[in-house]
N, CA and C of each residue as an Amber inpcrd file, in Angstrom:
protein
   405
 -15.3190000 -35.6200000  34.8680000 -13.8950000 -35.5590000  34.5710000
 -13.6360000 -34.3010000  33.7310000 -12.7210000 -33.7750000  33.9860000
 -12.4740000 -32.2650000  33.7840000 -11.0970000 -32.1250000  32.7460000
 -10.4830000 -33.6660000  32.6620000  -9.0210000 -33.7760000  31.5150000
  -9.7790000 -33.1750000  30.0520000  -8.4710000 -32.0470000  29.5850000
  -8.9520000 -32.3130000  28.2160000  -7.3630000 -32.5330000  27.3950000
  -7.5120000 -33.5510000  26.3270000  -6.2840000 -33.6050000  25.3940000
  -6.2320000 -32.3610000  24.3400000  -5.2420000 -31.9610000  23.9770000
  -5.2500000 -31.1710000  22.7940000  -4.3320000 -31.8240000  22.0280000
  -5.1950000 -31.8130000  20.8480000  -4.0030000 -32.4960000  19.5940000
  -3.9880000 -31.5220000  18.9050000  -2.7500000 -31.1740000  18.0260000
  -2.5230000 -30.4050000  16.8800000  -2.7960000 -31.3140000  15.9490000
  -3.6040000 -30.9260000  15.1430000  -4.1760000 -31.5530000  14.1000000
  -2.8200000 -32.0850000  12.5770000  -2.2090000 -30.7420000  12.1830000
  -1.1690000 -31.6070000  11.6240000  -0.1930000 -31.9690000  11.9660000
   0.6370000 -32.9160000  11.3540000   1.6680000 -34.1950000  11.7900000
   1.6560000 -34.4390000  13.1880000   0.3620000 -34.2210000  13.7270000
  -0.3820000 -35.1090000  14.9390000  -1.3910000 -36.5800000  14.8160000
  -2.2150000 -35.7990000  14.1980000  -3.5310000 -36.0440000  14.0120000
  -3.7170000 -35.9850000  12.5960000  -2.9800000 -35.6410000  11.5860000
  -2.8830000 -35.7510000  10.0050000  -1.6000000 -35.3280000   9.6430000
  -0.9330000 -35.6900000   8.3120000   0.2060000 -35.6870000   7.6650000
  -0.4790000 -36.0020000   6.1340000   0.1780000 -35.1400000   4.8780000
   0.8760000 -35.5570000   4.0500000   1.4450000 -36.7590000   3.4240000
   0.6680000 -37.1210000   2.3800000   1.3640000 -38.2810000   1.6010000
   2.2750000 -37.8170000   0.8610000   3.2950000 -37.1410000   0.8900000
   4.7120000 -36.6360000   0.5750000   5.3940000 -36.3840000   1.3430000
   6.7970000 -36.4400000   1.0750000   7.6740000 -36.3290000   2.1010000
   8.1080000 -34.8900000   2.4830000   7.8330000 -34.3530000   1.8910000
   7.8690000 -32.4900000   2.4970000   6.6670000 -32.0040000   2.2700000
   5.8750000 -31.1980000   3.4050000   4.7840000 -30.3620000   2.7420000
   4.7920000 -29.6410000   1.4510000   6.0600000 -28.7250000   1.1730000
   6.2380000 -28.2420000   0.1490000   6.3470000 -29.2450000  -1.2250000
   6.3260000 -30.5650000  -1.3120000   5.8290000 -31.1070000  -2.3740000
   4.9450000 -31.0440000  -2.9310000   3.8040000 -30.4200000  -2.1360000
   2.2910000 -30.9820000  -2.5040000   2.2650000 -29.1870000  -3.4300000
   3.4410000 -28.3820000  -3.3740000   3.0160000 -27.3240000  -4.0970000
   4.2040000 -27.3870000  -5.6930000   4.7190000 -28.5200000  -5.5400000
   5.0810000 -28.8080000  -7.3730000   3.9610000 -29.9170000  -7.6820000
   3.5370000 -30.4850000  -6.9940000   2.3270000 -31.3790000  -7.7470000
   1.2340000 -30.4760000  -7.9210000   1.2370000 -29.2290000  -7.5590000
  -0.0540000 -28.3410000  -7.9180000   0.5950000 -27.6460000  -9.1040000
   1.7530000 -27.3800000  -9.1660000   2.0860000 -26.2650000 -10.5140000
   2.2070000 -27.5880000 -12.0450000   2.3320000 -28.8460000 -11.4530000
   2.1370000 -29.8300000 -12.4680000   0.4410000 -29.9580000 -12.8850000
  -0.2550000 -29.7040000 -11.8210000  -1.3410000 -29.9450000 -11.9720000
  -2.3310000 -28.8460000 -12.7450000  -1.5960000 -27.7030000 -12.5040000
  -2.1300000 -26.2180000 -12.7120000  -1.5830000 -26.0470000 -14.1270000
  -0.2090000 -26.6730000 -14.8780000   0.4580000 -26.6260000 -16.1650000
  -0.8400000 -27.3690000 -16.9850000  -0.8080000 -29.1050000 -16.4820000
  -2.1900000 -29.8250000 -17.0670000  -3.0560000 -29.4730000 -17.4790000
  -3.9120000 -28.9520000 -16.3200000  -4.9630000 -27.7830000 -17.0240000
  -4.5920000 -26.9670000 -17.4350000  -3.8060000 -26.2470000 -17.6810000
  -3.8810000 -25.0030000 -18.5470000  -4.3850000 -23.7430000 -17.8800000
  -4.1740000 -24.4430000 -16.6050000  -4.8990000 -22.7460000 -15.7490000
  -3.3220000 -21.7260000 -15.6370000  -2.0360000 -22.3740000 -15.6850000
  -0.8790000 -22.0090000 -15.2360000   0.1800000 -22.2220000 -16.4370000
   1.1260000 -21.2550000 -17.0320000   2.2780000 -21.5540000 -17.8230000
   3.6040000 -20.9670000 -17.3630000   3.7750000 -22.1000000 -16.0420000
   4.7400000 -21.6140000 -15.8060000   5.5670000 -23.1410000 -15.0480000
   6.6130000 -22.9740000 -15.6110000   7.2550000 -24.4440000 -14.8580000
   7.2320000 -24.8260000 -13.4160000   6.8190000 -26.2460000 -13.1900000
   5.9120000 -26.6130000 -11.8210000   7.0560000 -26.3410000 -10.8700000
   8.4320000 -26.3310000 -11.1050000   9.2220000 -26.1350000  -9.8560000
   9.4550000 -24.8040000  -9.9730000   9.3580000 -23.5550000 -10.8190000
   9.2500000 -22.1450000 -10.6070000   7.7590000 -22.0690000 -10.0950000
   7.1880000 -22.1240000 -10.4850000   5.7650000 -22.2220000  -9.1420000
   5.6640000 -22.5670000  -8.3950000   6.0240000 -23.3600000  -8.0530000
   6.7600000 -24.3240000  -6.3170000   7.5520000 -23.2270000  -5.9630000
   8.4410000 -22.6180000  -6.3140000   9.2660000 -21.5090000  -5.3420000
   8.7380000 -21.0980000  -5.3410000   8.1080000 -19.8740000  -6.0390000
   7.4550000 -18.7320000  -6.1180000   5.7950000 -18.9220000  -4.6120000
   5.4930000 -20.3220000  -4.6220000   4.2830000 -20.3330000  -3.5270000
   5.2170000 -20.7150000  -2.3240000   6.1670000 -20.9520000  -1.9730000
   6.7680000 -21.1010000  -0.7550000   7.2990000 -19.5350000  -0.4430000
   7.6600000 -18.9870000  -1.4190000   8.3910000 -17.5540000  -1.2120000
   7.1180000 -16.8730000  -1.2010000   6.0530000 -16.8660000  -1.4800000
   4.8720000 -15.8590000  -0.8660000   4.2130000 -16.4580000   0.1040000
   4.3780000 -17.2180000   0.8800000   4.0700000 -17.6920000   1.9100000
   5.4580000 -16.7400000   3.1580000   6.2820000 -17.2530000   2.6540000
   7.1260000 -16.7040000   3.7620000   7.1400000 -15.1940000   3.4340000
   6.3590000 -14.1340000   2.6540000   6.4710000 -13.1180000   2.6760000
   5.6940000 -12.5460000   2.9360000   4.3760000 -13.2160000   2.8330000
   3.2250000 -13.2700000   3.5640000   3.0070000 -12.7390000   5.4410000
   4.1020000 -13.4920000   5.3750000   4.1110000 -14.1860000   7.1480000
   5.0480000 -12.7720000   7.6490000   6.2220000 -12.1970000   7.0220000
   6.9330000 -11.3240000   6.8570000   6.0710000 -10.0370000   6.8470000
   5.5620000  -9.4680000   6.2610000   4.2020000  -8.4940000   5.9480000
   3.4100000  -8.5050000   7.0060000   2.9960000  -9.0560000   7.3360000
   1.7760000  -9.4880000   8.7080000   2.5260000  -9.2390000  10.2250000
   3.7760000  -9.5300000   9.8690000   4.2230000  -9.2120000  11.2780000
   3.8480000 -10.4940000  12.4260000   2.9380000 -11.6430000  11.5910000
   2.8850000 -12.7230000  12.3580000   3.3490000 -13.8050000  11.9040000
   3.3010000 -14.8600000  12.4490000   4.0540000 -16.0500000  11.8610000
   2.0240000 -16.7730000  11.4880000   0.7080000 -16.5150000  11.9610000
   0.1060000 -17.0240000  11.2540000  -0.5930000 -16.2050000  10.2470000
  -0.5930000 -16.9920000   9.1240000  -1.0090000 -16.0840000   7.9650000
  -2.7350000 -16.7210000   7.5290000  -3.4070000 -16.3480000   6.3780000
  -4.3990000 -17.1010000   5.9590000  -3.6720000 -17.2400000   4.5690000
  -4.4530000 -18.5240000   3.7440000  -4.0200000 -18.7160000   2.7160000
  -4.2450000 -17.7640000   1.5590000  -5.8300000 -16.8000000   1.8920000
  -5.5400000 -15.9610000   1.0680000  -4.6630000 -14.5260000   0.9090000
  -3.8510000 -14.5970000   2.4890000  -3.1390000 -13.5710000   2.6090000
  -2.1320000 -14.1130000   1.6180000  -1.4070000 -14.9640000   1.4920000
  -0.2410000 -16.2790000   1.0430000  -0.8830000 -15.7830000  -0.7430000
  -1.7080000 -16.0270000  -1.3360000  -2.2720000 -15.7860000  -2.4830000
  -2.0630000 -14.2110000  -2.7870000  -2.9010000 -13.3540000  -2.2580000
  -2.4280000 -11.9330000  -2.5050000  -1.4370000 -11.9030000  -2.7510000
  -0.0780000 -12.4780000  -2.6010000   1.0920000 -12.3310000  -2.6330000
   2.1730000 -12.8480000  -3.7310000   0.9890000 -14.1000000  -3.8770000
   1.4220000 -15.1380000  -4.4270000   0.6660000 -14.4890000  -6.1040000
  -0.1650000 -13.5700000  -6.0530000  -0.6900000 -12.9990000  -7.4210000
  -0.2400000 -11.4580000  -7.8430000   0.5570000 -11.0500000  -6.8900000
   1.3530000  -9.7300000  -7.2030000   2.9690000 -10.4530000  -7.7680000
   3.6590000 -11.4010000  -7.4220000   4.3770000 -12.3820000  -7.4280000
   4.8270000 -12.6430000  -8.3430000   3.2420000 -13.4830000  -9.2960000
   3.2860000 -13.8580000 -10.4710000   2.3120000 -13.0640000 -11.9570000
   2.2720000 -12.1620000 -11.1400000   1.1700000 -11.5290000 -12.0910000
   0.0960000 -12.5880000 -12.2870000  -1.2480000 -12.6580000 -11.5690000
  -2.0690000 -13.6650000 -11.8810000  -3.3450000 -12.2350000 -11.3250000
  -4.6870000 -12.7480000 -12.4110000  -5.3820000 -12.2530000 -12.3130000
  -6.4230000 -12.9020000 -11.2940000  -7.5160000 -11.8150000 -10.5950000
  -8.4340000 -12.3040000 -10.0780000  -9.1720000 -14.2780000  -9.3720000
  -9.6450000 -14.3780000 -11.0700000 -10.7630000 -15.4490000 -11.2220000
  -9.1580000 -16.5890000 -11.8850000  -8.2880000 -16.2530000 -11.6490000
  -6.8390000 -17.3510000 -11.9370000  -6.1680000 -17.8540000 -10.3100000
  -6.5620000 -16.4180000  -9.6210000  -6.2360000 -17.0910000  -7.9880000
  -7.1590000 -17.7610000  -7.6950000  -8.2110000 -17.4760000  -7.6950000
  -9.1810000 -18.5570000  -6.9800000  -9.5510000 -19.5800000  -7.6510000
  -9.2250000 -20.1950000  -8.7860000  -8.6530000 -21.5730000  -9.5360000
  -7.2990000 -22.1240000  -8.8390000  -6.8190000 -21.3350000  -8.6550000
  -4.9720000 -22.3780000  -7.9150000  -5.3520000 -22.6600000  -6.6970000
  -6.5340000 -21.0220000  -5.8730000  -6.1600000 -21.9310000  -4.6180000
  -7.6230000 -22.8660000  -4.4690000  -8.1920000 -22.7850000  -5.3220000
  -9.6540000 -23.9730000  -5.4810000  -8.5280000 -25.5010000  -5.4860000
  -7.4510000 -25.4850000  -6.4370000  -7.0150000 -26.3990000  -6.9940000
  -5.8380000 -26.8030000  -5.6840000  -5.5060000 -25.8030000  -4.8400000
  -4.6220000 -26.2140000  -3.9820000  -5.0090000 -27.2030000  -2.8630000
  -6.4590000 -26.8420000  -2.9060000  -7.0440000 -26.9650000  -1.6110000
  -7.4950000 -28.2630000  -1.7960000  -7.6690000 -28.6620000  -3.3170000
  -8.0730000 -30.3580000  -3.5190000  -6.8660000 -30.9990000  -3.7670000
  -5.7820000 -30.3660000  -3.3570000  -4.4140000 -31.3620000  -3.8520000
  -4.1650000 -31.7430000  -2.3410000  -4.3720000 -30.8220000  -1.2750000
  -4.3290000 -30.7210000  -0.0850000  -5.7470000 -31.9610000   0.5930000
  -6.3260000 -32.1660000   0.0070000  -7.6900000 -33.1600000   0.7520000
  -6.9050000 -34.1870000  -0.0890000  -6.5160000 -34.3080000  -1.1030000
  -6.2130000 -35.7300000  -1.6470000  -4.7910000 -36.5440000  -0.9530000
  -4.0700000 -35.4610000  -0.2540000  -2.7030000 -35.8640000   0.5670000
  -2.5800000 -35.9450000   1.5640000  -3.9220000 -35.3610000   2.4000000
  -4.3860000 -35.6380000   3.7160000  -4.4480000 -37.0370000   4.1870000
  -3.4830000 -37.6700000   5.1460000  -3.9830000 -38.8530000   5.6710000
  -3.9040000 -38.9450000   6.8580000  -5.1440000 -39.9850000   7.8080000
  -4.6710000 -39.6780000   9.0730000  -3.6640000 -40.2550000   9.5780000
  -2.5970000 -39.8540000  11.2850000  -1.3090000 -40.5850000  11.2610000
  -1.6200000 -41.5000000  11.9200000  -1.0220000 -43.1670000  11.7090000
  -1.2810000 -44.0730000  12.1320000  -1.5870000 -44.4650000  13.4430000
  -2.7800000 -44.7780000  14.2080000  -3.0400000 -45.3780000  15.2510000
  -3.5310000 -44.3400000  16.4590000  -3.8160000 -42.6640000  15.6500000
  -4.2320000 -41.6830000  15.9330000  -5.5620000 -41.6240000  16.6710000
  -6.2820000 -41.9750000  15.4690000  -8.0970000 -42.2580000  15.8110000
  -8.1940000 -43.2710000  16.7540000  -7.9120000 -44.4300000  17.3880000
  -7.7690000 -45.4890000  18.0330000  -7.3900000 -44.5530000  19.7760000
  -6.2550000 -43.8720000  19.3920000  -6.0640000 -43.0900000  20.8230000
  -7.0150000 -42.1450000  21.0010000  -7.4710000 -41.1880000  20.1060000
  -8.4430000 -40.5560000  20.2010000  -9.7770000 -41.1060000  20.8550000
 -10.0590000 -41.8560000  20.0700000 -11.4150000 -42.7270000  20.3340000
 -11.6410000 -43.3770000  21.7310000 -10.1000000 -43.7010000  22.4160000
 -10.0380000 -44.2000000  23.9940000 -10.4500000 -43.1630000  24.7160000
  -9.3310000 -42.1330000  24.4570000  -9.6900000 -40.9870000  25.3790000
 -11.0470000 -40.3430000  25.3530000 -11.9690000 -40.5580000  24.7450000
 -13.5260000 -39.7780000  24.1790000 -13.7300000 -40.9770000  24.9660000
 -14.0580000 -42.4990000  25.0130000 -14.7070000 -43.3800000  25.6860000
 -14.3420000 -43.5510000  27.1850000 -13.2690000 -43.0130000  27.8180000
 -13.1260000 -42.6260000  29.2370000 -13.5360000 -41.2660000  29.7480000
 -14.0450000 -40.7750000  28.7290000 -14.9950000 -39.1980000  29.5300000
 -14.0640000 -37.9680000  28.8660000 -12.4100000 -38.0700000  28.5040000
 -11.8770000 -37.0510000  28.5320000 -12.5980000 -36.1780000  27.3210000
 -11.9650000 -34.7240000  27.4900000 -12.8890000 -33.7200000  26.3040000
 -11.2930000 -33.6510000  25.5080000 -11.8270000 -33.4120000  24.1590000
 -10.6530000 -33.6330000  22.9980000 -10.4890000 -32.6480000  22.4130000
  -9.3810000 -31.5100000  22.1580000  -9.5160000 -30.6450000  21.7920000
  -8.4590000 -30.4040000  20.1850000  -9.0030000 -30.1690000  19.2070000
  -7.8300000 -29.9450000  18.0640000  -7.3720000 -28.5940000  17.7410000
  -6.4220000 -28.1500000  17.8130000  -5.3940000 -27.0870000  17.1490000
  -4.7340000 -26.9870000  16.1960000  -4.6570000 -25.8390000  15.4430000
  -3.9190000 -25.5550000  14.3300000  -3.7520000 -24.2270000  14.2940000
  -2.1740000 -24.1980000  13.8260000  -1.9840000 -22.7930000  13.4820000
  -1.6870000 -23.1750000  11.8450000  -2.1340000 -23.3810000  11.3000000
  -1.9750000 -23.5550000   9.2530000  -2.7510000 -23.0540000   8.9140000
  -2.4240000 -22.5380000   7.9090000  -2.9090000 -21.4820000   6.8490000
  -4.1580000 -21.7980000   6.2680000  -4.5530000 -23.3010000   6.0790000
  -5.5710000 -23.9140000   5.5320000  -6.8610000 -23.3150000   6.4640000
  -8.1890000 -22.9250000   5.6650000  -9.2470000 -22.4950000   6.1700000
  -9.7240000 -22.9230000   7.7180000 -10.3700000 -22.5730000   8.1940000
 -10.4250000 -23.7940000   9.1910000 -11.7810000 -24.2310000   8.9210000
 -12.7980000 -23.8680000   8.1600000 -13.5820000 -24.8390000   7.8020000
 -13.0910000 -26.3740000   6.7810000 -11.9790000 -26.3390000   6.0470000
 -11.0560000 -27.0230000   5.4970000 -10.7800000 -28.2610000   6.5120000
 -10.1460000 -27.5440000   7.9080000  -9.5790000 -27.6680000   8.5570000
 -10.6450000 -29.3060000   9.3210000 -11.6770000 -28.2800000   9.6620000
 -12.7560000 -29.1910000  10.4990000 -13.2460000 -30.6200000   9.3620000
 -13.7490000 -30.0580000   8.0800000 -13.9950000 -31.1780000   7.4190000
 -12.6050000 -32.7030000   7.4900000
């Protein structure tokens, strides 16, 4: 059998335990204030990472970016040094595994189609690593 499915992996095959993606980036500038890695108010850091994302994407001339393109941007932005980006996006990337859930009744269809022979294929165009991605 020669079928293959392709799922897009997010709000396919995973979603967000918040109701906008862009939530999960004021629970990081709350999270980033906490520690003390960040002094800057969690909803001015919440804009400021949605607005270097979309300027990111703007710059590139593509609509897919990587997250550390999104960061470069996001540290000219805010004035953030070096070994301070790769703490936010260390810290983004575990706010992002902790809000990851799969969407209901997903794996169950998946799991049919793999036990009738078909080949399963996942896609993403998000910014998230794709080793991120695969785990």
């Amino acid at each position: 059998m020669n079928t293959i499915y392709s799922f897009d992996v997010f709000d396919t095959v995973l979603t967000r335990s918040v109701g906008s993606p862009s939530s999960a980036f004021l629970l990081l500038g709350r999270q980033l204030n906490d520690k003390g890695i960040l002094e800057m108010p969690a909803e001015q850091f919440a804009k400021c990472r949605i607005q270097s994302e979309i300027n990111a994407r703007m710059e590139n001339e593509k609509e897919d970016v990587s997250l550390k393109e999104i960061y470069s941007e996001l540290a000219s932005r805010i004035k953030l040094k070096k070994h301070d980006i790769n703490k936010i996006l260390t810290e983004e990337l575990n706010i992002e595994k902790n809000l990851i859930r799969p969407v209901p009744g997903i794996r169950e269809k998946i799991d049919k189609l793999r036990n009738r022979g078909y080949r399963i294929i996942f896609l993403s165009d998000m910014y998230l690593p794709s080793e991120f991605i695969r785990k």
